[in-house]
Every structure is written in structure tokens, then in C-alpha cells.
C-alpha positions as CSV (number, residue, x, y, z in Angstrom):
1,X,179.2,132.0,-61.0
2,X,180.3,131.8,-57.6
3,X,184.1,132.9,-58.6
4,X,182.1,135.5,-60.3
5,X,181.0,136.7,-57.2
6,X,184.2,136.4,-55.6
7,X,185.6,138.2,-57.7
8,X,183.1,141.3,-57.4
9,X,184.0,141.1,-53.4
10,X,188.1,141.3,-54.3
11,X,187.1,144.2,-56.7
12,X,185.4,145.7,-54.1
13,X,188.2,145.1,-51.4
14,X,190.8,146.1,-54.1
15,X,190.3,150.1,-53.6
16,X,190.9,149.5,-49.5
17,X,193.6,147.5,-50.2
18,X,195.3,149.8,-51.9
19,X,194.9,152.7,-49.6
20,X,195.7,150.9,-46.7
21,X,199.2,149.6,-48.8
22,X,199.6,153.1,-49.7
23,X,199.0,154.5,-45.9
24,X,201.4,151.4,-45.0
25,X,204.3,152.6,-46.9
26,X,203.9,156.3,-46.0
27,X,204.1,155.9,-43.0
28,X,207.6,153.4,-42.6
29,X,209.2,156.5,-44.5
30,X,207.9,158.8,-42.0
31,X,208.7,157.0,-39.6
32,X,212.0,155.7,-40.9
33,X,212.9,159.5,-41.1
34,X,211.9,160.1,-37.1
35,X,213.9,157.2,-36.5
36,X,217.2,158.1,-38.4
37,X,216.8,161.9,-37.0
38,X,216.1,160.7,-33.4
39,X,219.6,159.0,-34.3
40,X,221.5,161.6,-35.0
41,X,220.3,163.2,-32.0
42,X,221.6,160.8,-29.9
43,X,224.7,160.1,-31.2
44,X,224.9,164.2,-31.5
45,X,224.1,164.3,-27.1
46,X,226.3,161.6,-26.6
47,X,229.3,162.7,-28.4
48,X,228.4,166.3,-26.9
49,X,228.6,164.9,-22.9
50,X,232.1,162.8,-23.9
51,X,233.7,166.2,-25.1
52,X,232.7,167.8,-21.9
53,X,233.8,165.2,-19.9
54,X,237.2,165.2,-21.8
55,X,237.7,169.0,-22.0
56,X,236.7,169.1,-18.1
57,X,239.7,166.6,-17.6
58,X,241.5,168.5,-19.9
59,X,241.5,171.9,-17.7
60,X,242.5,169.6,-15.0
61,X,245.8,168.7,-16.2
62,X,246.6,172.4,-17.1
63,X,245.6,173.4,-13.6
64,X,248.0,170.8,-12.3
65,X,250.8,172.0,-14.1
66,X,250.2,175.5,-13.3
67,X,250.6,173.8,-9.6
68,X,254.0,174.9,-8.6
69,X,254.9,171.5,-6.8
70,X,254.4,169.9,-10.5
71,X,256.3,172.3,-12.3
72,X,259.5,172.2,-9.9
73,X,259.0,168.6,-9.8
74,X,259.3,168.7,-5.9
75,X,258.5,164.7,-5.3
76,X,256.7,165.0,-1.6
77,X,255.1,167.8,-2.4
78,X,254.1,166.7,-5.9
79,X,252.9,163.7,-4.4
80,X,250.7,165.4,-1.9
81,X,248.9,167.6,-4.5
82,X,248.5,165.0,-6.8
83,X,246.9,162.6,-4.2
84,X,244.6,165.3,-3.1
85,X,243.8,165.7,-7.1
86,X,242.7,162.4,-7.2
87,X,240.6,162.0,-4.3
88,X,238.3,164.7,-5.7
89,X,238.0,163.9,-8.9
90,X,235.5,160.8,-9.2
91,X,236.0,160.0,-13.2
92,X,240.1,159.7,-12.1
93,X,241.8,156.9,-10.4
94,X,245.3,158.4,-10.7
95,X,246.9,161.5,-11.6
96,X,250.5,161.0,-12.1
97,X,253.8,162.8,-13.6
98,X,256.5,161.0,-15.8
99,X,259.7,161.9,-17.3
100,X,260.9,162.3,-20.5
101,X,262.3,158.6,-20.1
102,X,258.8,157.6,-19.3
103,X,259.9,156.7,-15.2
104,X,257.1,158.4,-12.9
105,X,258.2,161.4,-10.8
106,X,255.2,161.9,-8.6
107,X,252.0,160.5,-8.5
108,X,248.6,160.1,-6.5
109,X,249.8,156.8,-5.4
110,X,252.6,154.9,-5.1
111,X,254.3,153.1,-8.2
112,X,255.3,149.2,-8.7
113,X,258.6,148.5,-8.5
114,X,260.4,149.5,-12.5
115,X,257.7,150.4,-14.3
116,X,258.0,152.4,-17.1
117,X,255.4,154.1,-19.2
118,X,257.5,155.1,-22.4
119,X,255.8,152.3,-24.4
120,X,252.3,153.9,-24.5
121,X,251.0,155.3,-27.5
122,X,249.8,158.3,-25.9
123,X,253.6,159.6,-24.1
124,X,254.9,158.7,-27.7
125,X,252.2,161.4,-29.5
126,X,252.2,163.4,-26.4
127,X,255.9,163.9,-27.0
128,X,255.6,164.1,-30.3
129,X,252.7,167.0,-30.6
130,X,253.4,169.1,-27.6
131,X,249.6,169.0,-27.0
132,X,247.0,167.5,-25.0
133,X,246.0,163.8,-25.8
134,X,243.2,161.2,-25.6
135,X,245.0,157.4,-25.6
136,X,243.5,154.1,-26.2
137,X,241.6,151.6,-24.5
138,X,244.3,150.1,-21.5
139,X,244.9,148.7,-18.0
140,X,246.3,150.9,-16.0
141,X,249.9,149.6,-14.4
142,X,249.4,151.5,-11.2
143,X,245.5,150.3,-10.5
144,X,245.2,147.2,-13.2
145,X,242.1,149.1,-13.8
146,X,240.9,149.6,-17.6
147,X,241.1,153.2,-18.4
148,X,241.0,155.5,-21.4
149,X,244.9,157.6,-20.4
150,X,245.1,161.4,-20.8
151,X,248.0,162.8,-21.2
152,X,249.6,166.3,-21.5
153,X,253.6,167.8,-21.5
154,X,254.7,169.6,-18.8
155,X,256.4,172.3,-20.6
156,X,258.8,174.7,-19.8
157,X,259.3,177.5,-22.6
158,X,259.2,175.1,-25.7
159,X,260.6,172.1,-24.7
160,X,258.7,169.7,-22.5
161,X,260.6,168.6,-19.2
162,X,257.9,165.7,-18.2
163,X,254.4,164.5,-19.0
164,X,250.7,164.9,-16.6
165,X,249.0,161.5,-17.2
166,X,246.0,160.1,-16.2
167,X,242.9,158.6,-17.2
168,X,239.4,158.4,-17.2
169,X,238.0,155.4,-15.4
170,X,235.9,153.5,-17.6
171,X,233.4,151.7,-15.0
172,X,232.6,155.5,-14.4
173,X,231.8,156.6,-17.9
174,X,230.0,153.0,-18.3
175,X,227.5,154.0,-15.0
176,X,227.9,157.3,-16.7
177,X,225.9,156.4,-19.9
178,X,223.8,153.7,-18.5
179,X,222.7,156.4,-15.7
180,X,221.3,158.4,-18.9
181,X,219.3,155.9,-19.8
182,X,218.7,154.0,-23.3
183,X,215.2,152.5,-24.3
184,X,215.2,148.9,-25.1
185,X,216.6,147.4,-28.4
186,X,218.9,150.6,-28.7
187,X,222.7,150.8,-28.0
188,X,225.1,153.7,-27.3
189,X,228.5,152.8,-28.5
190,X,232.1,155.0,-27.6
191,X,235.5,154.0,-29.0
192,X,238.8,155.1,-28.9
193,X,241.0,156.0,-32.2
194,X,241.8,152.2,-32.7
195,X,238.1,151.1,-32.3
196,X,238.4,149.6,-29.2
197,X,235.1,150.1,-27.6
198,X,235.6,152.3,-24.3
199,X,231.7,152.0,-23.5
200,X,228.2,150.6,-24.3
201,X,224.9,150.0,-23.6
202,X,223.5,147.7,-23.5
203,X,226.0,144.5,-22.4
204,X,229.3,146.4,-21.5
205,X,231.0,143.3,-20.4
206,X,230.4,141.5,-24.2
207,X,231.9,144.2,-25.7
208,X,233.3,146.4,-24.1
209,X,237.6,145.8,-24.6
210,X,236.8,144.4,-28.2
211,X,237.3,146.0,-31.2
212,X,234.2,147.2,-33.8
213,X,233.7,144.9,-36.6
214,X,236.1,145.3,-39.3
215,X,233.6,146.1,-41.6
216,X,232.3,149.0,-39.8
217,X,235.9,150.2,-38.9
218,X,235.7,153.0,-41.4
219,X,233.2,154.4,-39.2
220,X,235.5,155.6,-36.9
221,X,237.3,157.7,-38.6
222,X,234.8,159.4,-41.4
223,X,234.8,162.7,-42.6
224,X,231.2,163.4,-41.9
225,X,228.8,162.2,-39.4
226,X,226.0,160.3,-40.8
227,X,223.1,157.8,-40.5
228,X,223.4,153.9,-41.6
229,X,221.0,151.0,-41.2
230,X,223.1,148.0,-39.7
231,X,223.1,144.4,-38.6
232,X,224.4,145.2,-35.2
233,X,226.8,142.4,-33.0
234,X,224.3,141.7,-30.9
235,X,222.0,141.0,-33.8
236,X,219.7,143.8,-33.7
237,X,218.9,145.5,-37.0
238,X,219.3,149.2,-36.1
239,X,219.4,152.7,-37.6
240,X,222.8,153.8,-36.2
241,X,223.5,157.4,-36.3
242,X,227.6,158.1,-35.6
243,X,229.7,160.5,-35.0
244,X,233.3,160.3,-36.5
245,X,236.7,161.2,-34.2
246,X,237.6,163.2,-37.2
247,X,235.4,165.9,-36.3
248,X,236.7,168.9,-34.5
249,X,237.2,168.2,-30.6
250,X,236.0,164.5,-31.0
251,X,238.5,162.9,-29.3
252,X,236.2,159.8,-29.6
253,X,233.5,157.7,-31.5
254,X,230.3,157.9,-30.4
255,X,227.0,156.0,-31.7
256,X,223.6,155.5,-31.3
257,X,221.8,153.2,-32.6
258,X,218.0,152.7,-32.7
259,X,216.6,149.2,-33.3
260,X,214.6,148.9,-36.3
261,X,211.6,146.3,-34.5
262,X,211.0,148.2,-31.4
263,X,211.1,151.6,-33.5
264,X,208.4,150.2,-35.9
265,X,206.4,148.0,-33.5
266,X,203.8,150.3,-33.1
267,X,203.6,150.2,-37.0
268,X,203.6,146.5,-37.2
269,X,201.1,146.0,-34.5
270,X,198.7,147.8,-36.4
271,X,199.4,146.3,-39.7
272,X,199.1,143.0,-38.0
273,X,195.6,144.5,-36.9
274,X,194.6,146.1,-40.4
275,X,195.4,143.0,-42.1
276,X,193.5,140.5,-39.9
277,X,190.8,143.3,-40.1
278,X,191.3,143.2,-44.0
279,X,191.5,139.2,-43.9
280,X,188.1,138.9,-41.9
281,X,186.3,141.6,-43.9
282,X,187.6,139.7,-47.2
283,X,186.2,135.9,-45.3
284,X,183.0,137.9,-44.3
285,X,182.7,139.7,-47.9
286,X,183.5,135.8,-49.9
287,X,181.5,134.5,-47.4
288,X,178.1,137.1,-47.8
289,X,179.1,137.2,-51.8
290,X,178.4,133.5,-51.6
291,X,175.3,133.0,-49.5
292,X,173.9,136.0,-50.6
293,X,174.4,134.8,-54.6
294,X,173.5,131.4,-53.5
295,X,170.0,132.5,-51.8
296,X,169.5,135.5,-54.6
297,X,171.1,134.7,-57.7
298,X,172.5,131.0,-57.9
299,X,169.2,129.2,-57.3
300,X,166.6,131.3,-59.0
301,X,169.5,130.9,-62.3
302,X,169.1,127.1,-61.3
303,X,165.7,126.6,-61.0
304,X,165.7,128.3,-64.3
305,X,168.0,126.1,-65.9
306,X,166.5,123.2,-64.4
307,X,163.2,123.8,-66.4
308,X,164.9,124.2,-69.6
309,X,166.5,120.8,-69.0
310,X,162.7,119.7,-67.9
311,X,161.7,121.0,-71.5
312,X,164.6,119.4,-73.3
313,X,164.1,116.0,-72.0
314,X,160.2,116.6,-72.8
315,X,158.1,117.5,-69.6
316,X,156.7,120.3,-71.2
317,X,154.5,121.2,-68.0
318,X,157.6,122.5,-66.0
319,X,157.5,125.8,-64.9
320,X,159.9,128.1,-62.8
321,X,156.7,129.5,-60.4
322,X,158.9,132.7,-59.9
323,X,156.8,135.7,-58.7
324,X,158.1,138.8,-57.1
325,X,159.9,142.6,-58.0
326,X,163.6,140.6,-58.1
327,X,164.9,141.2,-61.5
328,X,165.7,137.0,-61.9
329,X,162.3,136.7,-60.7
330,X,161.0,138.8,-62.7
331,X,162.9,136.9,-65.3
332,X,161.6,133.6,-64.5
333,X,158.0,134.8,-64.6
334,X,158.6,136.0,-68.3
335,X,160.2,132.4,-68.7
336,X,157.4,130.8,-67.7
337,X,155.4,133.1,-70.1
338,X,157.4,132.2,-72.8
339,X,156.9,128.7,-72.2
340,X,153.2,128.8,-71.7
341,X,153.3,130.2,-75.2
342,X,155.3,127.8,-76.9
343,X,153.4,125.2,-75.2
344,X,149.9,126.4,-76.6
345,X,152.0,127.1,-80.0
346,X,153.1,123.3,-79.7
347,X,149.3,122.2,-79.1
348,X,148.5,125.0,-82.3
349,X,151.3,123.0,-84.3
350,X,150.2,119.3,-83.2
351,X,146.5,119.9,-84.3
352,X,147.9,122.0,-87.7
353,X,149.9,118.8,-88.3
354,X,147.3,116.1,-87.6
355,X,144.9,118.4,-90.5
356,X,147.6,118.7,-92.6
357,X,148.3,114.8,-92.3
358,X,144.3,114.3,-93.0
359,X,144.6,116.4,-96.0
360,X,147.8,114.6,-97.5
361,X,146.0,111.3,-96.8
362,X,143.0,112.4,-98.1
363,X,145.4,114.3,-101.1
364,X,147.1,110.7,-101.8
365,X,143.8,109.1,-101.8
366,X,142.6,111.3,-104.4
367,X,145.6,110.9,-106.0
368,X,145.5,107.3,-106.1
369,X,141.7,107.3,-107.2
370,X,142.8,109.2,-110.3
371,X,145.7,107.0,-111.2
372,X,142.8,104.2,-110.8
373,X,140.7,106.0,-113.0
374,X,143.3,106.7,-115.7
375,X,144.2,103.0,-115.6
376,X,140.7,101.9,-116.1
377,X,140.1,104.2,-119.1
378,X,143.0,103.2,-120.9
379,X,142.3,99.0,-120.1
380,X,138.7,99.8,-121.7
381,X,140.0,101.9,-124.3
382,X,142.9,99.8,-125.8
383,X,143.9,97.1,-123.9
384,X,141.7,94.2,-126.0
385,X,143.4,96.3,-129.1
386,X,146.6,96.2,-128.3
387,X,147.6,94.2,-124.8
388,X,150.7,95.0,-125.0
389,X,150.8,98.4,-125.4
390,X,148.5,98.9,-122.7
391,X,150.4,96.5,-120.4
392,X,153.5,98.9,-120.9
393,X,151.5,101.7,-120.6
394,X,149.7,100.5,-116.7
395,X,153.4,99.4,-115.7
396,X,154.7,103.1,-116.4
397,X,151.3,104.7,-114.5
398,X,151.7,102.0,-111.7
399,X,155.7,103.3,-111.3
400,X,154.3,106.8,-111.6
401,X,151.4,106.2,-108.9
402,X,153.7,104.8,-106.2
403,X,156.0,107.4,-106.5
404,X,153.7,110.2,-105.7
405,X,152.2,108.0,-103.1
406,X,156.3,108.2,-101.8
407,X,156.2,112.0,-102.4
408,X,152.5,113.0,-100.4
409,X,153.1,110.0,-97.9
410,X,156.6,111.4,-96.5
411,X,157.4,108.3,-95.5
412,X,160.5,107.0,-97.2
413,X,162.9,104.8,-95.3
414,X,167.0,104.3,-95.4
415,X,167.6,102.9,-99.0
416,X,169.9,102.6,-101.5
417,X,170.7,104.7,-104.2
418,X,170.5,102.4,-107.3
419,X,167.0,101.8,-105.5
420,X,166.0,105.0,-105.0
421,X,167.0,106.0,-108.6
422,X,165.6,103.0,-110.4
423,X,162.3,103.9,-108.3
424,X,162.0,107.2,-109.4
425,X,162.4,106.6,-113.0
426,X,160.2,104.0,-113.4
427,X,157.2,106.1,-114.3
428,X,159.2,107.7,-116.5
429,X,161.3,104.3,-119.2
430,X,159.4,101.0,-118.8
431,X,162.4,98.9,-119.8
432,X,165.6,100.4,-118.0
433,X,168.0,98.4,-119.3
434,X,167.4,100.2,-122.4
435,X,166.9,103.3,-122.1
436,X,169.1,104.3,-118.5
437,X,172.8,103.4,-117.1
438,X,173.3,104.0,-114.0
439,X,176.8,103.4,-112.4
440,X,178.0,103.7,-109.0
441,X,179.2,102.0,-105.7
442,X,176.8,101.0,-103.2
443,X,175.7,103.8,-100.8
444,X,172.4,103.9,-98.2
445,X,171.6,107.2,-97.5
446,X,169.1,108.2,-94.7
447,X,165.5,108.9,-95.2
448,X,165.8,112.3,-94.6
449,X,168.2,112.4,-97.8
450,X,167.1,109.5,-100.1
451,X,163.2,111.3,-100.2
452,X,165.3,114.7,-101.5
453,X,167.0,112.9,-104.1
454,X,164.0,110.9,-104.9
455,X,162.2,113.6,-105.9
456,X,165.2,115.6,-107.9
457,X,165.3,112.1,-109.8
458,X,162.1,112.6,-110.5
459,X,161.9,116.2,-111.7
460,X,164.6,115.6,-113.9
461,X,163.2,112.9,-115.4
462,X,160.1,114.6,-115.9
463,X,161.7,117.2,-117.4
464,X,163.6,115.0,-119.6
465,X,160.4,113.3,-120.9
466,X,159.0,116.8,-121.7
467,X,162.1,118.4,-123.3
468,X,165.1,116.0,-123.2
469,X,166.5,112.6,-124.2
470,X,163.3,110.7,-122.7
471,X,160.8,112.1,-124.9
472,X,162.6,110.4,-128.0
473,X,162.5,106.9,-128.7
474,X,166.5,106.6,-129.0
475,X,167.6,108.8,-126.3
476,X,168.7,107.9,-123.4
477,X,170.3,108.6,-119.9
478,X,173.6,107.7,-118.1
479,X,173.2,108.2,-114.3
480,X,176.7,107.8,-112.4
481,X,177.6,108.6,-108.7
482,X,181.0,108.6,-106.7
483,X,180.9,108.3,-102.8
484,X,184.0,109.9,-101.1
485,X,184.7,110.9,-97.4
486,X,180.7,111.3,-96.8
487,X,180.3,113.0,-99.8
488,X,177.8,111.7,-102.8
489,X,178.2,113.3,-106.3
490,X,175.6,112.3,-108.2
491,X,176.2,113.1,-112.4
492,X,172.8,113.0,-114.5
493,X,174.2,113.0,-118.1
494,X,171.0,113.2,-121.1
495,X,171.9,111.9,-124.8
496,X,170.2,111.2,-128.3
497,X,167.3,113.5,-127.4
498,X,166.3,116.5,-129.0
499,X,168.7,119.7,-129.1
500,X,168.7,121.5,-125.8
501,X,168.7,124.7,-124.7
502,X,168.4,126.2,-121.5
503,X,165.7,128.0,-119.9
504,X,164.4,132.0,-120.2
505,X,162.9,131.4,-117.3
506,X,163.0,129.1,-113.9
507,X,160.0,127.4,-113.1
508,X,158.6,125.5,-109.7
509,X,160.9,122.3,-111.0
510,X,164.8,124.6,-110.8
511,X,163.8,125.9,-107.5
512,X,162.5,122.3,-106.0
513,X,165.7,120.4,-107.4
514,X,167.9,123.5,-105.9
515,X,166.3,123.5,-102.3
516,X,164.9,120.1,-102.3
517,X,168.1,118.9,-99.9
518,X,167.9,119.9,-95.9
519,X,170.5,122.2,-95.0
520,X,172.5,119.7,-93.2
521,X,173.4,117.7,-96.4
522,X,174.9,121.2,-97.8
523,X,174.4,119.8,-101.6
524,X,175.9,121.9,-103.8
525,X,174.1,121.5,-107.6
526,X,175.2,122.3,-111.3
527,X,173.2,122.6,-114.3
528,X,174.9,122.5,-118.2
529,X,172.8,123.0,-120.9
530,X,174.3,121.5,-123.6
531,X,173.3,121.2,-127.3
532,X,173.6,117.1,-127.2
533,X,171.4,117.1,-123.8
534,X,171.5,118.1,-119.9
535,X,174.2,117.7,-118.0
536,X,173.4,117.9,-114.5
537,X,175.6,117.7,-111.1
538,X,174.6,117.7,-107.6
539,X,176.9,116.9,-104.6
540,X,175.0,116.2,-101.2
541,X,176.3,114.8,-97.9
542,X,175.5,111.5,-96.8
543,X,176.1,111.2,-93.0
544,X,176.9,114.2,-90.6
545,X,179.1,116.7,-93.0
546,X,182.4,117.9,-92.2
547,X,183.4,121.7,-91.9
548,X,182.9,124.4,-94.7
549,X,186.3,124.2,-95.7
550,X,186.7,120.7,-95.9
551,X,183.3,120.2,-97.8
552,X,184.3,123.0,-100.5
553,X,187.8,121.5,-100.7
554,X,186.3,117.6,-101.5
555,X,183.7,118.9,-103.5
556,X,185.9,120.4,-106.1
557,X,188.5,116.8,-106.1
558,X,185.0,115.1,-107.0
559,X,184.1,117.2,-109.4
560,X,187.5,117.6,-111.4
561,X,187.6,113.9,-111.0
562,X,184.3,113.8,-112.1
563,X,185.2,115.4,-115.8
564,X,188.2,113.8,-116.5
């Protein structure tokens, strides 16, 4: 009962449950959809400020080739210039021209001893498009600085006569984007064309000078822009929104990634909440279902049950005492209604039985008083005449007398059934032996079955001395019984009698040898009529009987055995 009640407190909890679940998972996606466009944003500003910074150091270089010191490659006065360049601009360390054989011409500074720049990537593309270009991650050779190189021909007509190079310091775009700001758990990334990260927040000096992951290398060069949940270096788990360098004027990649606990921490703080709230509620709800059906529907069931049990082991004065409007209460009062009827009809029955045990006494005493008187008619009618006769005769109404004492008294005992049938039928044939076979193993039956088949034996030899073999001087009766798993059949076979014929009509003495067994020994009976005499069949249990299948099974093995 009490996981009954349980479970009326989870079915009640169930429909909460499931709203708050459903309210849970609406809003992640809403929230994973903020997150992801917040993202894009980001990586959409970011990308946005690098452009401007690039194109603004782009318009640089033109105007310093439009410088006419530059473009006649005068060396002092190049020099000058270019120095003056560099002092002004704060995202430059050096501004610097190079020929075509990648020696430097002029510069903002003065250069080591041999060095050549002919090896970069960016004077070989430079060279090679004619146009502006954004290098790769390197240390400078003039400041052993790390810098991101710009580059740009110096041309003259259409053939380029030297190169404008310099390059954007990178501590400068790394105070740059930590000067912007980025909330905790989320990263900025920028790389160049090789994936060399350029820039990032947070923990520049970790990664910045190291190449992205190989698996996320295809990043940087994408068609498209897009939005991708990763397992970040650092080992965040973000939502990383990124913008390729194959878009138009991207000269690098930028992204932005947003980490996924600090974006949904205000969602899992209050699912932590709503389910210790739901947790509680459920403890306070088993807890309540319990006292509550302990207090108003466990004990009053209990005390209930406990009188039945009371009645069953025979205190028959046990009663609930239940009052009240509660419908087990009200139930227990109708209990103990019940009982105090059954209880008067139990005192109604007792004093019905102790008449009807005067009135069979007093029955059997009449009984017995008649028998006396019959005997004491016949010993002063005939028995100086013919003693022997009469002696037969007062053996036969002695036989008869005791068993109708048997019959009224009820009180027949465990016995026998060569007992019980040789008792029976000695009202009926003075001299067994002569007259009546009986055949069969030795089997006691109970009392409550051996007073049933007493008085079937009886009947049918009543009936036989009325109708059948026993009314004739020469016939007789062959009485055979088989005992198998529990199971008596009992074959009463009449002979030598007078010719038979069965019945228009059934009498008091069919329906008492069909329904004289208890329903527990399910007997099963058979009547033939035959010309020669009855032949008559009954099969009863003996001890406790088995299932209906089982019985119905045996009984027909006994009784094909039985004919054969």
C-alpha cells in the first residue's frame, strides 16, 4: 500500500516534471541560438576592426610611395621621411624600402650588416601580384620584434623598381584586442594565411606564435563564415563563430568563441535550483503520502484486518470501534455491523443446532424403540416356532438398526471400506459369504467420506432388495473397488435377480446416492440398467483431490480399466 501511495505522489509530480523538462530544453535552444548569434557578432566586429587597421596601413604605404624621396630612391632623404613615418605611426615599428634583389634602400632605422629580405614569403607574392600584401607571422630582422609584414611594390609604369615593407607590431594589436575587452571563458583568436596565430585572448603568450590545431586548419581558409561548437586548446567547450581569410578584404582569420558553461550558467544554476526544488517537493510529497496514508488509510485498513484475523483464530467479540464521516471509517463501522450480525446469526445457528441434535437424538431414540418393538413382536410371534428363522431374521433387524443409528447419529469415524461396506449390507444378506463378493485393496477413508458411501451402500442395497438381485433367493452381488492416485472407484455389479429395467421416474433414493458425496470428494457416479441386473459406478476422492483436469483424466484410466 505504501508504494501505492508513492506512486500516486510520482503521478502527481509527473505532469511538473515534464513541464519543467520541457521549459528546460526550450530554453538551451534559445539560448544556444543567442549564443551562436552573439558569436557571429563577434567574430563579424573583430574581423571588421582588423580590416580597418590593415586598409589604414595600407593607405600608408601608398602615401609613402607617392612621397617623392621614395619614388627617386634618394637614400638620406628616404631615410628621413621614413623615420618620421615611423615615429608617428604607433601599430609600426619600421617602415622600410627594398630592392628588387631584396637589399634595403632606405629605411626608418638603420640595417644589420647583409641582410637580405628576398626569402620572405610576402616580397616573393608582392613581386609576384603587383599588389598590396598581408605576410605571415615573423620576427622582424631590423627590430627581432614579432610582426605581421606588409608589403607593397613601388612601381613605376608597370614594372616594379623596389618594394614598401613594414609591419604591424603585434604586442600592439595584442593590447589592441585585450583593450576591447572579452568576458570570461570566451577567446578572440586572429591568424595569418598559414594559421599561425597573430593574436588572442585570453593567454597570448600560450599561443600566440603556434599554429591552430590541425583539425581546425580548414577553418582558415573556408568559403563561408559560419558557427561551430568546439573543444577549444585551452579546454573550454565553446560556440566559435569564424570568419574565413577567403572572404573579400579578409586579409586574416578572425574568431570568437563563446564558452559553453559561462554562457549557460545562468541556465544551470537554475536547473540546479528547480531540481533540488523538484527533489524536496518529491521527499516532502513521499514523505506526506506516507504519514498521511499511515495516520488515514494504513491503520484504519489494519485495524480492520487485524479483526478479521481476530475472527479467524476465533475471538468472535473483536470489533474495529471505528466511528466517524472517513469513508474507511465509515467502512469499519459497517464491518463491525456485519460482524455483530454474524455473531447473533452464529448464537441463532448454535441454538438451531443443539434443537436439531435434541430432535435427532430424540429421532434415533424413537427409532431404536421401534426396531425394539419389531424385534419383540417377531420373538413372540415365531421364535418358539421356528428359532432359527427368527434368529436370522433379529440378526438382519439388529444390522438394520445400527445402521440408522450410524445414519441419524452423524457420527461415523475413519474406517475401512470392506468395513464400511460389509456394515451397510448387513441389514440387507444375513450370511455374506453367500450372497456378496466384495473385492478390493485396503483403503481408510475419512469420516466425512466413509458416512457418504455408507449410506449409497445402503440405498443400493435397499433398492436391490426391493427390485434387484437381493430380493431373490439366488441372486447375488459382486462389490469391487480400485484405489489409484487418491482416487476410489467403487463398481456395484447385481446378478441372478429379477430382470431389470430402469426407472420412469427418479425418486428421493437417485438424488441421495447422486449428492450424497461433499463437494470436495468431486465423485463422479454411473448408473446401467441392464436386463441381467444394476450395474452401478461411482468414483469419489479419498484425501485432498487434485485439479479438474487431472481428476477427469484418472477417472476415465479407472474406468476403461475398470471394463476390461
Amino acid at each position: 500500500m505504501r508504494l501505492k501511495l508513492v506512486a500516486v505522489a510520482v503521478a502527481a509530480l509527473a505532469p511538473v516534471v515534464t513541464m519543467l523538462a520541457y521549459n528546460e530544453i526550450a530554453l538551451r535552444h534559445e539560448r544556444n541560438q543567442e549564443v551562436r548569434a552573439s558569436a557571429a557578432q563577434a567574430a563579424r566586429q573583430a574581423s571588421s576592426e582588423v580590416e580597418r587597421i590593415v586598409e589604414g596601413l595600407h593607405a600608408l604605404l601608398v602615401s609613402v610611395s607617392a612621397m617623392p624621396s621614395v619614388r627617386n630612391l634618394d637614400v638620406g632623404a628616404c631615410n628621413a621621411a621614413l623615420k618620421s613615418v615611423a615615429e608617428s605611426i604607433a601599430n609600426i615599428r619600421t617602415i622600410f624600402v627594398v630592392g628588387l634583389d631584396g637589399r634595403p634602400i632606405c629605411g626608418s632605422m638603420p640595417f644589420p650588416e647583409g641582410v637580405v629580405f628576398s626569402d620572405r614569403d610576402y616580397f616573393q607574392e608582392a613581386l609576384k601580384t603587383k599588389n598590396f600584401v598581408v605576410g605571415s607571422y615573423a620576427v622582424s630582422r631590423l627590430s627581432d620584434k614579432p610582426v605581421l609584414p606588409l608589403a607593397m611594390p613601388l612601381m613605376e609604369g608597370d614594372t616594379a623598381k623596389a618594394l614598401i615593407v613594414s609591419g604591424i607590431r603585434l604586442d600592439w594589436l595584442q593590447n589592441r584586442i585585450t583593450e576591447r575587452g572579452v568576458a570570461p571563458g570566451n577567446a578572440v583568436t586572429i591568424a595569418d594565411g598559414k594559421g599561425i596565430i597573430v593574436a588572442r585572448v585570453p593567454l597570448p603568450e600560450q599561443f600566440v606564435g603556434t599554429a591552430i590545431p590541425e583539425e581546425y586548419q580548414r577553418l582558415v581558409h573556408a568559403e563561408q563564415p559560419d558557427v561551430i561548437e568546439i573543444m577549444s586548446q585551452d579546454g573550454t567547450e565553446r560556440i566559435l563563430g569564424y570568419r574565413p581569410i577567403a572572404l573579400p578584404s579578409s586579409p586574416l582569420y578572425v574568431s570568437a568563441g563563446f564558452s559553453k558553461p559561462e554562457a549557460f550558467a545562468p541556465i544551470d544554476r537554475a536547473t540546479l535550483t528547480n531540481t533540488l526544488a523538484i527533489i524536496g517537493g518529491a521527499l516532502f510529497s513521499f514523505a506526506a503520502a506516507i504519514i498521511i496514508g499511515n495516520r488515514f488509510i494504513l491503520v484504519p485498513i489494519s485495524r480492520i484486518a487485524e479483526v478479521m484475523e481476530k475472527w479467524r483464530s476465533g475471538e468472535t467479540t473483536a470489533r474495529t470501534g471505528m466511528t466517524g464521516s472517513d469513508e474507511l471509517d465509515v467502512v469499519g463501522a459497517t464491518f463491525d455491523r456485519l460482524l455483530d450480525e454474524l455473531d447473533e446469526r452464529r448464537h441463532q445457528n448454535e441454538e438451531a443446532e443443539e434443537e436439531r441434535i435434541l430432535l435427532v437424538r430424540e429421532l434415533a431414540h424413537r427409532v431404536k424403540n421401534g426396531f425394539t418393538l419389531v424385534q419383540a413382536i417377531a420373538r413372540q410371534t415365531f421364535s418358539r416356532s421356528d428359532p432359527e428363522r427368527y434368529n436370522s431374521f433379529a440378526e438382519r433387524l439388529a444390522a438394520l438398526a445400527g445402521t440408522y443409528d450410524l445414519i441419524l447419529s452423524r457420527e461415523g469415524s475413519a474406517s475401512p471400506v470392506r468395513e464400511i461396506v460389509s456394515a451397510a449390507l448387513r441389514a440387507h444378506v444375513a450370511s455374506e459369504a453367500e450372497r456378496i463378493r466384495l473385492d478390493g485393496p485396503e483403503v481408510v477413508l475419512p469420516a466425512d467420506i466413509a458416512l457418504p458411501l455408507s449410506l449409497v451402500i445402503h440405498e443400493l442395497a435397499t433398492n436391490a432388495t426391493k427390485y434387484g438381485s437381493l430380493g431373490s433367493e439366488d441372486g447375488t452381488v459382486a462389490i469391487e473397488w480400485k484405489y489409484q492416485d487418491g482416487r476410489v472407484l467403487l463398481l456395484w455389479t447385481e446378478s441372478g435377480g429379477p430382470p431389470v429395467s430402469a426407472p420412469t421416474k427418479r425418486g428421493f433414493g437417485s438424488v441421495l446416492i447422486e449428492r450424497a458425496f461433499p463437494a470436495k470428494a468431486q465423485a463422479r457416479s454411473r448408473s446401467d440398467f441392464r436386463p441381467e441386473g444394476l450395474v452401478f459406478e461411482v468414483i469419489f476422492s479419498a484425501a485432498e483431490p487434485a485439479a479438474k483436469g487431472e481428476v477427469e483424466s484418472s477417472d476415465r484410466d479407472m474406468m476403461h480399466s475398470s471394463k476390461t
